[in-house]
C-alpha atoms as an extended CHARMM CRD file, in Angstrom:
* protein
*
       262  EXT
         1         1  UNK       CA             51.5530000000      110.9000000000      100.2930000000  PROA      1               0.0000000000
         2         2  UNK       CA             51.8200000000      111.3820000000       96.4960000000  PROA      2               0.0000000000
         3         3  UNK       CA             52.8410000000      108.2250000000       94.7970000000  PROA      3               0.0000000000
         4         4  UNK       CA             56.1010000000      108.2930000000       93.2340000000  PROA      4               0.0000000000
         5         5  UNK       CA             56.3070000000      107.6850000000       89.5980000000  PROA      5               0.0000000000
         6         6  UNK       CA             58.5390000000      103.9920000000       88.5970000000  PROA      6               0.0000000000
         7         7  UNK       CA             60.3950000000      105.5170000000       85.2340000000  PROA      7               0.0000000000
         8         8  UNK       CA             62.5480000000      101.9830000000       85.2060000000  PROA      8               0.0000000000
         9         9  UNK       CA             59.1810000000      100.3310000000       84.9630000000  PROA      9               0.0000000000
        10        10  UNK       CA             58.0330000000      102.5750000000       81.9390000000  PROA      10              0.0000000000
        11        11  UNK       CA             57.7710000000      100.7760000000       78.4340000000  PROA      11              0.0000000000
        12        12  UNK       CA             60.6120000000      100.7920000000       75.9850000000  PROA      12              0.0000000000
        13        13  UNK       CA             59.6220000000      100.7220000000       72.0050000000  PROA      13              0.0000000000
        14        14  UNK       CA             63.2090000000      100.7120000000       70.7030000000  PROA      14              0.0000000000
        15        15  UNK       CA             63.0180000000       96.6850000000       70.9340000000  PROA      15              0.0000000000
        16        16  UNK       CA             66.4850000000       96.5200000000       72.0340000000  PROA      16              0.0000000000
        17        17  UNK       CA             67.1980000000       93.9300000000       74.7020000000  PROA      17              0.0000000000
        18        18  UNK       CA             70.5540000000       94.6770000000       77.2680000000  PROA      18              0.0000000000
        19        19  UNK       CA             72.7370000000       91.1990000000       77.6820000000  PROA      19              0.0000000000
        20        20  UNK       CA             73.7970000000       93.1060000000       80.8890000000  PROA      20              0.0000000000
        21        21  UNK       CA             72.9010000000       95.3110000000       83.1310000000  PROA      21              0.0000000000
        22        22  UNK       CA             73.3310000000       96.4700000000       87.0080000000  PROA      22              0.0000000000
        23        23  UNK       CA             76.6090000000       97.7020000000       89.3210000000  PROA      23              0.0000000000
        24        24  UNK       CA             80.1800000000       97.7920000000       89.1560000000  PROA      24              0.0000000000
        25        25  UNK       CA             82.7530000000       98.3330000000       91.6050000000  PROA      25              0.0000000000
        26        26  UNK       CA             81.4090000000       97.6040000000       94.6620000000  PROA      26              0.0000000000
        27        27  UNK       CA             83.2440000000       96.7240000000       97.8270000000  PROA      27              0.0000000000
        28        28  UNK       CA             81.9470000000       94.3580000000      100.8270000000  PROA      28              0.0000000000
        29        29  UNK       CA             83.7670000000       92.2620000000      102.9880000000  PROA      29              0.0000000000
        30        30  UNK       CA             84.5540000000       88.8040000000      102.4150000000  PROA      30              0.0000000000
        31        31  UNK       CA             85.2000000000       86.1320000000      104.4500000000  PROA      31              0.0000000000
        32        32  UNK       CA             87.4420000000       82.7860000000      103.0240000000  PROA      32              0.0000000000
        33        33  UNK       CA             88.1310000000       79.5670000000      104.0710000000  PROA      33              0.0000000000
        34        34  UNK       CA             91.3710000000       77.9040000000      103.4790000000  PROA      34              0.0000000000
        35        35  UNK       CA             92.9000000000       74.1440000000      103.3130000000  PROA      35              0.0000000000
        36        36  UNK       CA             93.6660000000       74.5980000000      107.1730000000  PROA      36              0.0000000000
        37        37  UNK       CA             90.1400000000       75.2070000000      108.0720000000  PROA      37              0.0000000000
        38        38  UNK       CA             91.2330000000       78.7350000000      109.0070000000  PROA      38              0.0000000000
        39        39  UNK       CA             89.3090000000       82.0540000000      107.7210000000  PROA      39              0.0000000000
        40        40  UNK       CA             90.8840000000       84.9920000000      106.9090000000  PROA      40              0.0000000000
        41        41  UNK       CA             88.3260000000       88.2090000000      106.4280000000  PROA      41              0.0000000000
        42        42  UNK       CA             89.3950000000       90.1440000000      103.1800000000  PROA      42              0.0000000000
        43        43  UNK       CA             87.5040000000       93.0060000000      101.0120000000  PROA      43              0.0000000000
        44        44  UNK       CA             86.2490000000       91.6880000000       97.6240000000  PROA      44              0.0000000000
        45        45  UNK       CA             85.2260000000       94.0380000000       94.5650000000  PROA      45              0.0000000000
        46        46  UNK       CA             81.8780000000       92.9820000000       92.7080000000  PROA      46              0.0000000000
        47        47  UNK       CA             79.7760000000       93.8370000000       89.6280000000  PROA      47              0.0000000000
        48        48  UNK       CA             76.2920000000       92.2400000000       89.9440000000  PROA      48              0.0000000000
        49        49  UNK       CA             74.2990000000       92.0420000000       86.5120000000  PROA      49              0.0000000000
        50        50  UNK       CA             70.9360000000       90.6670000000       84.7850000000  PROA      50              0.0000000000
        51        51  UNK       CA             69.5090000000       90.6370000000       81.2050000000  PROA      51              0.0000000000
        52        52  UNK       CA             66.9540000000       93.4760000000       80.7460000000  PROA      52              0.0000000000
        53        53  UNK       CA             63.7080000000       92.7500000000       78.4750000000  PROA      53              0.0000000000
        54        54  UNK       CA             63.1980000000       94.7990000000       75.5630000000  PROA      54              0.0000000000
        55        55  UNK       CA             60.1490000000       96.2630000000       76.8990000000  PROA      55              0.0000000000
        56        56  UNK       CA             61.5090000000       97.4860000000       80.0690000000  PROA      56              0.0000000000
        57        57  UNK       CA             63.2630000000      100.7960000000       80.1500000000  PROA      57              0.0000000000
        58        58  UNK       CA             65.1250000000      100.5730000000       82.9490000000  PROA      58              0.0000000000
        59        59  UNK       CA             66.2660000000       98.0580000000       85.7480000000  PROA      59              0.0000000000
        60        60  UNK       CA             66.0210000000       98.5160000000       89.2310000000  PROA      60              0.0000000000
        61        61  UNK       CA             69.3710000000       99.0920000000       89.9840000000  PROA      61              0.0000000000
        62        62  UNK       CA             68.6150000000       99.4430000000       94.7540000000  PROA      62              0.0000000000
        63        63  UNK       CA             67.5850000000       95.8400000000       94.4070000000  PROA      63              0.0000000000
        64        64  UNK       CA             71.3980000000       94.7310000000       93.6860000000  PROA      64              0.0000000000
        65        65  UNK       CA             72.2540000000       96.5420000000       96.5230000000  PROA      65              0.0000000000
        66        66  UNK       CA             69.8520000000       94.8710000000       98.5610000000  PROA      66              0.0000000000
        67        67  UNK       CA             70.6770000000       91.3800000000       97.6070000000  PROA      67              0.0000000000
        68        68  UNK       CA             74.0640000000       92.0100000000       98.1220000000  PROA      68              0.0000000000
        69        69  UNK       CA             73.1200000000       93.5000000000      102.0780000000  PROA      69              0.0000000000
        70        70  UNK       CA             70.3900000000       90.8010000000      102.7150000000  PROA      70              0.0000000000
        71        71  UNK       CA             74.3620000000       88.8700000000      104.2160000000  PROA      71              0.0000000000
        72        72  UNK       CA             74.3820000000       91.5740000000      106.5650000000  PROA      72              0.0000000000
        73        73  UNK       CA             78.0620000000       92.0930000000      107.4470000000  PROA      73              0.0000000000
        74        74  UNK       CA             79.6960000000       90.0060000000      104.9480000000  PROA      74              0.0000000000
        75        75  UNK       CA             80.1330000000       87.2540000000      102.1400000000  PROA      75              0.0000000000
        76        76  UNK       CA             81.4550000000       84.0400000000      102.4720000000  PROA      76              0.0000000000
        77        77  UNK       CA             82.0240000000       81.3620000000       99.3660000000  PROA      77              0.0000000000
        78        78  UNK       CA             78.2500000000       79.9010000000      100.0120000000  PROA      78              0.0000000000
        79        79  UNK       CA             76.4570000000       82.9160000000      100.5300000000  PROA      79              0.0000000000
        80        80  UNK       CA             78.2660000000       84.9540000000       97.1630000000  PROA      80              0.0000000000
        81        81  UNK       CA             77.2520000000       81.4700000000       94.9580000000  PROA      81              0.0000000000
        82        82  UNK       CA             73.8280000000       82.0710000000       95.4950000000  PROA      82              0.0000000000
        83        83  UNK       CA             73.9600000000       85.5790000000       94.8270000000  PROA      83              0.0000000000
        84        84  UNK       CA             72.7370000000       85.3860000000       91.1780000000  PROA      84              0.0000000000
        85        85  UNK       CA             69.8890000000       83.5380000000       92.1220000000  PROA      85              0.0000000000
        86        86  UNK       CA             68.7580000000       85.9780000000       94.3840000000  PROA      86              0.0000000000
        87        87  UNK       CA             69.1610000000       88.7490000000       91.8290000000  PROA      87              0.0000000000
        88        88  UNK       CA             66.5580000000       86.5610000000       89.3580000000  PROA      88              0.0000000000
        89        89  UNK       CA             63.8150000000       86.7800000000       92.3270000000  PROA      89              0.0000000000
        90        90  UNK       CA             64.0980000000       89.9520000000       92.6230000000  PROA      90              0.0000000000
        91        91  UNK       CA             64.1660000000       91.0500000000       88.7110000000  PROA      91              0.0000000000
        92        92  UNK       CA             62.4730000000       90.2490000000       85.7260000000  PROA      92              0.0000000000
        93        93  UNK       CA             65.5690000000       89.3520000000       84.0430000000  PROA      93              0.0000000000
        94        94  UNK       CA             66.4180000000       85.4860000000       82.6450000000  PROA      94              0.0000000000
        95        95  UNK       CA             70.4250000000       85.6550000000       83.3280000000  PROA      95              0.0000000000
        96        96  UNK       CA             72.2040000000       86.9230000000       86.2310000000  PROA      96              0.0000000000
        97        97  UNK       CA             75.8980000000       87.1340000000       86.7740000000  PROA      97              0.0000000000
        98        98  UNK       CA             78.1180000000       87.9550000000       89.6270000000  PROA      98              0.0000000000
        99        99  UNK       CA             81.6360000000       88.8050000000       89.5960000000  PROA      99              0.0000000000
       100       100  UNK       CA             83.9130000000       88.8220000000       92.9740000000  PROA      100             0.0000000000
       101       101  UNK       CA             87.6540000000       89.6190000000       93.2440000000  PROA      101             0.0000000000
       102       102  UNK       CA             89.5530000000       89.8330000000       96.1870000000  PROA      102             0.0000000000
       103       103  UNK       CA             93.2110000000       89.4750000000       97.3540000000  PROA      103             0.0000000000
       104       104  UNK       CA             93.9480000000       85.9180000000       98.9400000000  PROA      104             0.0000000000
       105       105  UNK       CA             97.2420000000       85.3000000000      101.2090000000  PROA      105             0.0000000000
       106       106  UNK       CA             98.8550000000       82.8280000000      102.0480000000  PROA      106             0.0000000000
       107       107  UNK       CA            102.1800000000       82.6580000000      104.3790000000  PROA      107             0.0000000000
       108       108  UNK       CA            104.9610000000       81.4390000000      102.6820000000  PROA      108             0.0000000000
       109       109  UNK       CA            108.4280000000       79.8310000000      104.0550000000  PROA      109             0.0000000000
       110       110  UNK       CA            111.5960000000       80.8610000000      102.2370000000  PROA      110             0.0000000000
       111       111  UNK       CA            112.7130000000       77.2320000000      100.6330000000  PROA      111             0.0000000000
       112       112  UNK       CA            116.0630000000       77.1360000000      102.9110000000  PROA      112             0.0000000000
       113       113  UNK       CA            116.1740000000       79.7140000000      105.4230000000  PROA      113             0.0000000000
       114       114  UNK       CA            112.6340000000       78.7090000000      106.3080000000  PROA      114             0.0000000000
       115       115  UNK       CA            111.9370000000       82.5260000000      106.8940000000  PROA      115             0.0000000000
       116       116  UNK       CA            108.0710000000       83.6190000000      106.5230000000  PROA      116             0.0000000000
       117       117  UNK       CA            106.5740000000       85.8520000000      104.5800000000  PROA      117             0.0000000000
       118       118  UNK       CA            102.5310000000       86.7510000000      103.1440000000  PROA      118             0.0000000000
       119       119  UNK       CA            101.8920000000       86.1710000000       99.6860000000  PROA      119             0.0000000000
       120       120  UNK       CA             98.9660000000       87.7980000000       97.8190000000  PROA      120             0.0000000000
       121       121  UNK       CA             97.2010000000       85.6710000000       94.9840000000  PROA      121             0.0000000000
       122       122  UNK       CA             94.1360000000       87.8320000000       92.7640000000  PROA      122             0.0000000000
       123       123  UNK       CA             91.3960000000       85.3640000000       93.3470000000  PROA      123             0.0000000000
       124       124  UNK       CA             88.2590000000       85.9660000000       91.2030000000  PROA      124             0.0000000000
       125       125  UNK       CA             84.7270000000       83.8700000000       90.8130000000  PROA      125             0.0000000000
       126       126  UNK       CA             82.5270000000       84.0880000000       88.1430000000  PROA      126             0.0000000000
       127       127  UNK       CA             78.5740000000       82.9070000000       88.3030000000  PROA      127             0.0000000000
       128       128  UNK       CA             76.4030000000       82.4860000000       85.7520000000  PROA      128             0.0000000000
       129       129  UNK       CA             72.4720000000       81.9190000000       86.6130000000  PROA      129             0.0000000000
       130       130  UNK       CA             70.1810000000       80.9620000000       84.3230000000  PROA      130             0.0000000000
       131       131  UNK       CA             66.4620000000       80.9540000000       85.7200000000  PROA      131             0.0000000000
       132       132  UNK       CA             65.4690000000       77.2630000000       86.3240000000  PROA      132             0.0000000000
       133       133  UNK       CA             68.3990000000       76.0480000000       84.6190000000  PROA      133             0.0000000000
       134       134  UNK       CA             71.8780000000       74.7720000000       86.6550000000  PROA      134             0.0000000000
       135       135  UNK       CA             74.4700000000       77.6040000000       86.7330000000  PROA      135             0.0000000000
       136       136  UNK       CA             78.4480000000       78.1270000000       86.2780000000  PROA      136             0.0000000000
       137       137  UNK       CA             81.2180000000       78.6850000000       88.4950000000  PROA      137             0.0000000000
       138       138  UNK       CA             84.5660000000       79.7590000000       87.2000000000  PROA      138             0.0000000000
       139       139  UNK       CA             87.4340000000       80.2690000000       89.6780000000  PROA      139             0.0000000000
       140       140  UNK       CA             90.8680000000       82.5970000000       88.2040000000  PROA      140             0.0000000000
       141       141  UNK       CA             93.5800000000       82.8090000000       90.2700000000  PROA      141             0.0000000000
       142       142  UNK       CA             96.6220000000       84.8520000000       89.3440000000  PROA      142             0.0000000000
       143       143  UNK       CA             99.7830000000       83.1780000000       90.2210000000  PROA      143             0.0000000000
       144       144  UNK       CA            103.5820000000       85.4410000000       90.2040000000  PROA      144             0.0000000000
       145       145  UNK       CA            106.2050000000       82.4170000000       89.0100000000  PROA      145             0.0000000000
       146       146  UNK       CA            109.4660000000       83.1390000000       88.1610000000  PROA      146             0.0000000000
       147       147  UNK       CA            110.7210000000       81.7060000000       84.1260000000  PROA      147             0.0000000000
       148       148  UNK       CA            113.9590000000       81.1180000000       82.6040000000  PROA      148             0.0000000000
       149       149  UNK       CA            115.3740000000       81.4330000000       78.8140000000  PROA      149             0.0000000000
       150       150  UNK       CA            115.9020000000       78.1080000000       77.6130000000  PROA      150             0.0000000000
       151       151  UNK       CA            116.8080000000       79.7720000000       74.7000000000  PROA      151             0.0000000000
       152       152  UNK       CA            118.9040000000       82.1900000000       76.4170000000  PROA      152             0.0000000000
       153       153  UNK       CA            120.8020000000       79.3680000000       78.4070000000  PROA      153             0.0000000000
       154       154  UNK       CA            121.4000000000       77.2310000000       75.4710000000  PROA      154             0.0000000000
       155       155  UNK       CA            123.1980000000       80.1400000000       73.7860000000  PROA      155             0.0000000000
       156       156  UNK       CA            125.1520000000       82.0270000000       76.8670000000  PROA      156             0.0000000000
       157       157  UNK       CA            128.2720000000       81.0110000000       78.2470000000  PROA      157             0.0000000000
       158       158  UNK       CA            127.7830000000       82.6910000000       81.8860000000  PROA      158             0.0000000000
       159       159  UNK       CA            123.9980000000       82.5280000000       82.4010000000  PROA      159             0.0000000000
       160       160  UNK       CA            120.4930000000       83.3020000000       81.0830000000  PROA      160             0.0000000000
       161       161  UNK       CA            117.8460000000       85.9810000000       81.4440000000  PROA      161             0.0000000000
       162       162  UNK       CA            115.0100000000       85.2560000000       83.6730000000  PROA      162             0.0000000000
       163       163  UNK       CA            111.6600000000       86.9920000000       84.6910000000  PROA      163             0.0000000000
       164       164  UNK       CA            108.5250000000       87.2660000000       86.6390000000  PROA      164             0.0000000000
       165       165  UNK       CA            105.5610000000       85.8550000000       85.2550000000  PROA      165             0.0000000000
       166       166  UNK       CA            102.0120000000       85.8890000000       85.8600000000  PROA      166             0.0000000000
       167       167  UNK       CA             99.9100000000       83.1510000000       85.3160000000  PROA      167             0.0000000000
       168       168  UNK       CA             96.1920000000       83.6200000000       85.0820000000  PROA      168             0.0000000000
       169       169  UNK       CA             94.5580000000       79.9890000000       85.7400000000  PROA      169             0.0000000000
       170       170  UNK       CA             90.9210000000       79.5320000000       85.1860000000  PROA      170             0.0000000000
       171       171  UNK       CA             88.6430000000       76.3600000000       85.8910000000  PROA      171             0.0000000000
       172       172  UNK       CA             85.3400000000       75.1090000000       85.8400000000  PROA      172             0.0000000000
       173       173  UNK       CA             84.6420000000       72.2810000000       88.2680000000  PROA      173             0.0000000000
       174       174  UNK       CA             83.1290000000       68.5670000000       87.0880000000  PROA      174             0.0000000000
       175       175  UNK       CA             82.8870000000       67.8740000000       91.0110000000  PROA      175             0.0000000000
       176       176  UNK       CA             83.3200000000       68.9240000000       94.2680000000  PROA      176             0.0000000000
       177       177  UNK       CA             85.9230000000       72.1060000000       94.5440000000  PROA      177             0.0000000000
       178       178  UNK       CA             89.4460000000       71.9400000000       95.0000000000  PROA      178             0.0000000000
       179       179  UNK       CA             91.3470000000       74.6190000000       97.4620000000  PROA      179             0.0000000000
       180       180  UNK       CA             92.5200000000       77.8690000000       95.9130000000  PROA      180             0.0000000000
       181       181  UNK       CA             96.3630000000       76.8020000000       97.3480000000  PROA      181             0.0000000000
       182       182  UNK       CA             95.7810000000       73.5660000000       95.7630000000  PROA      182             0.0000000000
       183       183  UNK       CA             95.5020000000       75.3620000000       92.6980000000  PROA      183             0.0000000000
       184       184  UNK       CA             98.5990000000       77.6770000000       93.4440000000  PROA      184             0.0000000000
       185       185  UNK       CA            100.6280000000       74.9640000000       93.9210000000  PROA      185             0.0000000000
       186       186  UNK       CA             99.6720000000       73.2780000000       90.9750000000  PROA      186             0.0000000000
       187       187  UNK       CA            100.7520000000       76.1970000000       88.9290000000  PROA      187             0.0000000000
       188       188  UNK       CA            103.9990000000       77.0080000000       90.9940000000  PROA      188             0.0000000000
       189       189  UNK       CA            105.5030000000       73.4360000000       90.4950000000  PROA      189             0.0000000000
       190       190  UNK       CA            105.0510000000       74.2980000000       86.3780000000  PROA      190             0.0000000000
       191       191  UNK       CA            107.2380000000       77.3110000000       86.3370000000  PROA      191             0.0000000000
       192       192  UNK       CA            111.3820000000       77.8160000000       86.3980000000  PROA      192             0.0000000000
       193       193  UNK       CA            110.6490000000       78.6600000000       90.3940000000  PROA      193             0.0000000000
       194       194  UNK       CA            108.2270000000       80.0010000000       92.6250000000  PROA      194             0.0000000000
       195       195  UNK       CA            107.8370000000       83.2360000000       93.7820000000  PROA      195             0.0000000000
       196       196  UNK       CA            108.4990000000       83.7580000000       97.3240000000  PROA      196             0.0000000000
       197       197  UNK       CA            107.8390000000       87.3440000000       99.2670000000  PROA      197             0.0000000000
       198       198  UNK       CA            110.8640000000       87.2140000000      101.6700000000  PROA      198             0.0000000000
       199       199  UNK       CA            114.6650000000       85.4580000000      100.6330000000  PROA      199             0.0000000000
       200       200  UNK       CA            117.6720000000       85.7960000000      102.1610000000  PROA      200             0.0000000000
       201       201  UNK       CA            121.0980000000       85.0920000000      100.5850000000  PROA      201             0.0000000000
       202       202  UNK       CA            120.7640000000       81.2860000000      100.8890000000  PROA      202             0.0000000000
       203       203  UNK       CA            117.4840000000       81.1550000000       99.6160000000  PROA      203             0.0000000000
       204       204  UNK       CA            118.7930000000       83.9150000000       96.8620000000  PROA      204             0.0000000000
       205       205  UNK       CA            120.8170000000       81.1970000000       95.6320000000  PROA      205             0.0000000000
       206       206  UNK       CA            118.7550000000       78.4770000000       95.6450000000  PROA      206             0.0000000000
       207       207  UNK       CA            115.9440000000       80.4940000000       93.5130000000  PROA      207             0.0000000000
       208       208  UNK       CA            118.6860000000       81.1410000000       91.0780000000  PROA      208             0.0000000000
       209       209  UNK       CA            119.8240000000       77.7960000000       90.6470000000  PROA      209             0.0000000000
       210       210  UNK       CA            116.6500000000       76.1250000000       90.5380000000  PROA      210             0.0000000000
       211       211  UNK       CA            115.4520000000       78.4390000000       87.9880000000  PROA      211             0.0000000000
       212       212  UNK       CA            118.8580000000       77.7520000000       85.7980000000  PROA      212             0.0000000000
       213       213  UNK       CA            117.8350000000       74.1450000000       86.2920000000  PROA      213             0.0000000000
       214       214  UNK       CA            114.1080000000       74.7080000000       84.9470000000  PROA      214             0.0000000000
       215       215  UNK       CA            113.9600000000       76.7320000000       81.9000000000  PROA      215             0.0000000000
       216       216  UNK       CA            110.6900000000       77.3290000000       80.6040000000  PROA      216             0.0000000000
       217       217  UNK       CA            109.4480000000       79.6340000000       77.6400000000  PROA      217             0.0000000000
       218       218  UNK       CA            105.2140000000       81.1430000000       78.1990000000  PROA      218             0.0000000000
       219       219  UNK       CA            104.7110000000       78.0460000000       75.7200000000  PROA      219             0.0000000000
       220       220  UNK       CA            106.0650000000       75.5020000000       77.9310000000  PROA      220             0.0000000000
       221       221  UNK       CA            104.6280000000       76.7470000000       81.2940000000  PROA      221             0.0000000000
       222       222  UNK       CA            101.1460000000       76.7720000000       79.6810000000  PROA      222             0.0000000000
       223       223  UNK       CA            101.3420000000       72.9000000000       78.3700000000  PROA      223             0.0000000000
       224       224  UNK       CA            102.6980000000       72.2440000000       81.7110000000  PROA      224             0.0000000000
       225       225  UNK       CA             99.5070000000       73.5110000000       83.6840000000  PROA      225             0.0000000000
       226       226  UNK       CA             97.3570000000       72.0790000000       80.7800000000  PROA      226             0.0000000000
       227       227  UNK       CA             98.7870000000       68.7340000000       81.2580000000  PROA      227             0.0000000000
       228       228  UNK       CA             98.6610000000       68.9540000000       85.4590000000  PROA      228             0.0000000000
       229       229  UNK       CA             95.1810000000       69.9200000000       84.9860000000  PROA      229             0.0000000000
       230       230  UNK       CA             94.2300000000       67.1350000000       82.9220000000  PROA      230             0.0000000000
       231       231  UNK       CA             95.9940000000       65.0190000000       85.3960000000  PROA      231             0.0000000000
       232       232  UNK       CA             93.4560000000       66.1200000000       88.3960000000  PROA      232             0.0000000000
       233       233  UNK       CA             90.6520000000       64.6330000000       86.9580000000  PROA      233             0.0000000000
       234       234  UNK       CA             88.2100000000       67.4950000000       89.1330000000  PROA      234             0.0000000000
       235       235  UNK       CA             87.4240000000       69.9650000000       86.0280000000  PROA      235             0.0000000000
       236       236  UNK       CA             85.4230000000       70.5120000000       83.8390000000  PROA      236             0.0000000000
       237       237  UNK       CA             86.8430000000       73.0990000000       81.6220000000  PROA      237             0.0000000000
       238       238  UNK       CA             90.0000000000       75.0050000000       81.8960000000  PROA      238             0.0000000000
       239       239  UNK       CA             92.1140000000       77.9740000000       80.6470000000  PROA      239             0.0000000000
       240       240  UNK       CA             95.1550000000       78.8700000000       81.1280000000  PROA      240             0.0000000000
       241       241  UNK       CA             97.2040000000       81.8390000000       80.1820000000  PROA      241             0.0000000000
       242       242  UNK       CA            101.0950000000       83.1120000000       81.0790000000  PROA      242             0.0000000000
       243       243  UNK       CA            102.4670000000       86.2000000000       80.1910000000  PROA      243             0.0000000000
       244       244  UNK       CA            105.9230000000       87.2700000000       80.8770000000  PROA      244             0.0000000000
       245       245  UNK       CA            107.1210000000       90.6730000000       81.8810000000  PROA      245             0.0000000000
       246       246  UNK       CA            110.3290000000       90.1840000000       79.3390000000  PROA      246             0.0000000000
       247       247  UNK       CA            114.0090000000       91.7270000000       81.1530000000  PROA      247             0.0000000000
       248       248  UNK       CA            115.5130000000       91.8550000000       77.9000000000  PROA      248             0.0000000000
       249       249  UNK       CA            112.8490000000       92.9190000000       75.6610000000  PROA      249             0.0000000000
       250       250  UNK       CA            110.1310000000       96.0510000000       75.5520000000  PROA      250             0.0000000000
       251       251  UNK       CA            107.2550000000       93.6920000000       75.1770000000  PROA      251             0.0000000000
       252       252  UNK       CA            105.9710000000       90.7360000000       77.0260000000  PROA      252             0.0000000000
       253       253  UNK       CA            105.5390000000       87.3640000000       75.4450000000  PROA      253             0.0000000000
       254       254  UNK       CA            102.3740000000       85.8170000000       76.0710000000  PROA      254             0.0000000000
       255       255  UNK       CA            100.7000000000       81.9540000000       76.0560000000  PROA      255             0.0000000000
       256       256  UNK       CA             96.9910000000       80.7750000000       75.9680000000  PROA      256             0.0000000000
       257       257  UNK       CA             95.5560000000       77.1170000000       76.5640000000  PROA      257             0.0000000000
       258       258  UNK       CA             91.6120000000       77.0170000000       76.6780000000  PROA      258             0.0000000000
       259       259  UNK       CA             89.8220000000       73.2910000000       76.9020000000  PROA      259             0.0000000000
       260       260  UNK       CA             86.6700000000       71.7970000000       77.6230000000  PROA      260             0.0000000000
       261       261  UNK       CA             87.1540000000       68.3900000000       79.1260000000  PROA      261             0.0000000000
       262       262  UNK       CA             83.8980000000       66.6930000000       79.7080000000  PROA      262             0.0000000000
C-alpha cells in the first residue's frame, strides 16, 4: 500500500506560532455527580485545544477526537480533568485546554406551596495544562435571580420595578471542590429572590414580597457574592459578574468583581 503523505507534519517557514488550536463544538455525554450522591447523565459541548510550534504546519486534529473517545461512552468530572493531559501525550504542543458546558438541574420546591419543579443552571469548566507544570480549573455557573430597584422603591409610592438577572459566577479552587448547588445557593441568597421554575399564587406572593423586602442594584448583588465568597475560605480566585435584563429600560445594566485571593 502506498504510504500516505502527513501534510500537518510538513515544515512551516512563516515562524508564526498558534496560542490555540484543535475542535469546537463537540457533543458527548456527560455524566455528574451531585451533593446527594446521585448522577444525573446530561450532554456537554466541548472545544479541545493545544499550542502549535512554529515549525509545524498543521496539527493533528483525529487525535482530539480520540482522546476525547478513549472514555468510551461518556465523561464524568475525573475523566474530563485529565483530558488536557492526554491531549499533551498525544501532541507536540506545550499548553492544552479543554472547555465543557452542559446544562445542570436541580429540582426545586416552590418556597410555600412546596410544589416541585427542574431548574437548569449553565455549568461550564475550564482546564488549563501546562506540560510538567500543575494545571487550572475554573468552574462558571450561571445563576437566574430575581433583583429589585432600590432606587425605584425609594422613589414610588405603590411599588418598584423588578427583573431577572443572570449571574455568571466563576472560581478557582485553593482546596478540595465545593458542590455546584453549593455554589447556586451561595449566589441565590445574594439576590432580591430566587428564581423558582413552578409558583403558584401563594408562592406568587411571597416572591413579590421578599423581593420588595431585598432591593438590590447589579452593584450590590456583585459585592454581595464577592463578600460570601471571601467568607468560604475554599478559593482561590474568583469573578463574578451580574447583568440585568432591565423592565423599564432598552439596555441592561451590568456589574463585574474579579479577585485573586491567595
Amino acid at each position: 500500500m502506498k504510504e500516505l503523505k502527513d501534510t500537518q507534519n510538513e515544515r512551516d517557514t512563516r515562524q508564526i506560532s498558534i496560542d490555540r488550536v484543535g475542535v469546537r463544538d463537540v457533543r458527548y455525554p456527560i455524566i455528574v455527580s451531585d451533593k446527594e450522591n446521585r448522577t444525573q447523565s446530561t450532554v456537554a459541548t466541548l472545544a479541545l485545544m493545544v499550542d502549535l510550534p512554529e515549525e509545524y504546519k498543521g496539527t493533528h486534529m483525529s487525535r482530539f477526537v480520540e482522546a476525547l473517545h478513549e472514555h468510551r461512552r461518556y465523561l464524568d468530572v475525573h475523566s474530563a480533568v485529565r483530558l488536557p493531559s492526554s491531549l499533551l501525550r498525544k501532541l507536540p504542543a506545550q499548553r492544552a485546554r479543554v472547555e465543557i458546558e452542559f446544562p445542570f438541574f436541580r429540582l426545586k420546591k416552590a418556597p410555600v406551596s412546596g410544589m416541585e419543579g427542574m431548574m437548569d443552571y449553565d455549568v461550564r469548566f475550564e482546564i488549563d495544562s501546562i506540560r510538567n507544570q500543575p494545571g487550572t480549573f475554573t468552574l462558571t455557573i450561571k445563576v437566574p435571580v430575581t433583583t429589585l430597584c432600590p432606587c425605584s422603591k425609594a422613589m414610588s409610592d405603590k411599588g418598584a420595578h423588578n427583573q431577572r438577572g443572570i449571574v455568571t459566577y466563576s472560581v478557582r479552587f485553593s482546596g478540595a471542590a465545593v458542590w455546584i448547588e453549593d455554589l447556586i445557593d451561595l449566589v441565590e441568597e445574594c439576590a432580591s429572590c430566587q428564581v423558582y421554575s413552578l409558583l403558584k399564587r401563594p408562592d406568587e406572593k411571597y416572591v413579590t414580597d421578599k423581593a420588595y423586602d431585598n432591593p438590590v442594584f447589579v452593584e450590590d448583588l456583585v459585592r454581595n457574592v464577592a463578600l460570601a465568597t471571601e467568607r468560604y475560605n475554599a478559593f482561590s480566585w474568583y469573578r463574578v459578574e451580574a447583568e440585568n435584563f432591565e423592565s423599564i429600560h432598552n439596555h441592561n445594566a451590568y456589574a463585574c468583581i474579579e479577585r485573586t485571593i491567595r
